[in-house]
C-alpha positions as CSV (number, residue, x, y, z in Angstrom):
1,X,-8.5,7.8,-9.0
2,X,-4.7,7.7,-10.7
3,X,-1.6,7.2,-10.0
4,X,-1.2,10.9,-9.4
5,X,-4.1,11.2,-7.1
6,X,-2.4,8.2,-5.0
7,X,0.5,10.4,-4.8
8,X,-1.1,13.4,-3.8
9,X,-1.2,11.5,0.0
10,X,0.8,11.8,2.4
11,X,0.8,8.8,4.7
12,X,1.3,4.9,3.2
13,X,1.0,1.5,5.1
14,X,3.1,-0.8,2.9
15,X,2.3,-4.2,3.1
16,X,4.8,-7.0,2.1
17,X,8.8,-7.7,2.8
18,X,10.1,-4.5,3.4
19,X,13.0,-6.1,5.2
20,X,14.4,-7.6,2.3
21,X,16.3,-5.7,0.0
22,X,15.7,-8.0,-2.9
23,X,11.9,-7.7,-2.2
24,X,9.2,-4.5,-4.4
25,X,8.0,-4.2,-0.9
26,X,11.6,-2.8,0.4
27,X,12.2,-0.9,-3.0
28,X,9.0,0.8,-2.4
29,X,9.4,1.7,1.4
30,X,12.8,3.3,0.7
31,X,11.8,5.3,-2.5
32,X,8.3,6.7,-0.7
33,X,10.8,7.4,2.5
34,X,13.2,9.6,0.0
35,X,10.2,11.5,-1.8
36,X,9.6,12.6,1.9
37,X,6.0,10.2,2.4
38,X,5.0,9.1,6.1
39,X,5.5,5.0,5.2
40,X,4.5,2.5,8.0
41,X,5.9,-1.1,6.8
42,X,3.5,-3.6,7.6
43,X,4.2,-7.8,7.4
44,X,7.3,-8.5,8.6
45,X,8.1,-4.6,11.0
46,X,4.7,-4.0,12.0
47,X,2.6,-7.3,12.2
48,X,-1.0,-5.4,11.8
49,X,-2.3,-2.3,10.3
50,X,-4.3,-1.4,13.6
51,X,-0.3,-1.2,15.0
52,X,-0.1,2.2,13.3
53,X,-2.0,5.1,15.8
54,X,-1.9,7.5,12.8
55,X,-4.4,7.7,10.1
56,X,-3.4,5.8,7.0
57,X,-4.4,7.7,3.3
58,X,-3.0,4.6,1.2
59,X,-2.8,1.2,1.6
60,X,0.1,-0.4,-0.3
61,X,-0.9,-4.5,-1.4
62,X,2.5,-5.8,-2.3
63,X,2.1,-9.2,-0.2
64,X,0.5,-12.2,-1.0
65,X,-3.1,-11.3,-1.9
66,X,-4.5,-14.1,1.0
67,X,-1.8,-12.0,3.5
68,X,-3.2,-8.8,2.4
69,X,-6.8,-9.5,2.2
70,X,-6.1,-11.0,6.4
71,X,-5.7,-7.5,7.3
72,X,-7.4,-5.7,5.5
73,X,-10.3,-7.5,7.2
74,X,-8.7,-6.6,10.1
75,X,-8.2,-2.9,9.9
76,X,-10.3,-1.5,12.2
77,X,-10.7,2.1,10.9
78,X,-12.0,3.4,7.4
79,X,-9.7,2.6,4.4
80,X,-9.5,5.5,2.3
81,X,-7.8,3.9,-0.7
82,X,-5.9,0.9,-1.4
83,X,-3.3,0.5,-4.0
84,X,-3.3,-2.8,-5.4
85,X,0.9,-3.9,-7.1
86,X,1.2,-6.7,-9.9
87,X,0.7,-9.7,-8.2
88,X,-0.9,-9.0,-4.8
89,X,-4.4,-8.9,-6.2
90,X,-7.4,-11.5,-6.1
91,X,-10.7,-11.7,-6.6
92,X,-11.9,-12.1,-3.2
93,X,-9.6,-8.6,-3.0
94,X,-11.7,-7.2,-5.7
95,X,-14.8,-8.3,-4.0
96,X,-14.2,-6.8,-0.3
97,X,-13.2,-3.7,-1.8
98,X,-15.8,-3.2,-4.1
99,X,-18.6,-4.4,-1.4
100,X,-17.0,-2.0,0.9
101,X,-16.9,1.1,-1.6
102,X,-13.6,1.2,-0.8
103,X,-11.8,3.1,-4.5
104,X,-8.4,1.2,-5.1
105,X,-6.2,0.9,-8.6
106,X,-3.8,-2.1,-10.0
107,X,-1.0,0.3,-10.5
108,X,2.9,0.6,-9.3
109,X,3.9,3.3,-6.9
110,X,7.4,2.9,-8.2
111,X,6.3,4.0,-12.0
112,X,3.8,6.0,-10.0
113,X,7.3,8.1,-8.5
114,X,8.7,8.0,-11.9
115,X,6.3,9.4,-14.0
116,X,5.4,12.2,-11.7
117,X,7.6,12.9,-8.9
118,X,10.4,13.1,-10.9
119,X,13.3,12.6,-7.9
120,X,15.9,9.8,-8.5
């Protein structure tokens, strides 16, 4: 799984500040929204994963890793792939995901956009 693969999804949870314009999280949420992705912003809009009825294809880590690895516990249904941003990831992430079988990447959906969406 790449990059590309990622962005053959459809439907993203974001997890992080996607309030704060200053914030990846935000950045990412607004650029998913114009390339025309379902995006459900979890952490400070939606307070849980389990909030959002519809299936999720990606989960976005851009929160603190102890914040994001909280609810990924939580999620009640099967996580399909997580995507895991520069400085969201830990080793008790690694370690749930990879006990789990659950594929992920360390990788940037904003270069991910760049590279091979190719829309401002």
């Amino acid at each position: 799984m790449d990059l590309k693969d990622i962005l053959s999804k459809k439907t993203f949870a974001i997890l992080g500040d996607t309030l704060n314009p200053e914030k990846t999280a935000f950045e990412i949420k607004e650029k998913m929204n114009d390339n025309g992705y379902t995006v459900y912003p979890v952490g400070k809009e939606l307070s849980s994963i389990n909030d959002i009825k519809e299936d999720i294809d990606v989960i976005d880590l851009c929160i603190n890793p102890v914040k994001g690895l909280n609810l990924l516990k939580e999620y009640e249904k099967d996580i399909k792939a997580v995507v895991i941003q520069p400085g969201a990831g830990s080793d008790e992430i690694l370690e749930f995901l990879n006990e789990r079988g659950i594929p992920y990447i360390n990788g940037c959906l904003l270069l991910g956009l760049k590279v091979y969406k190719n829309k401002p």
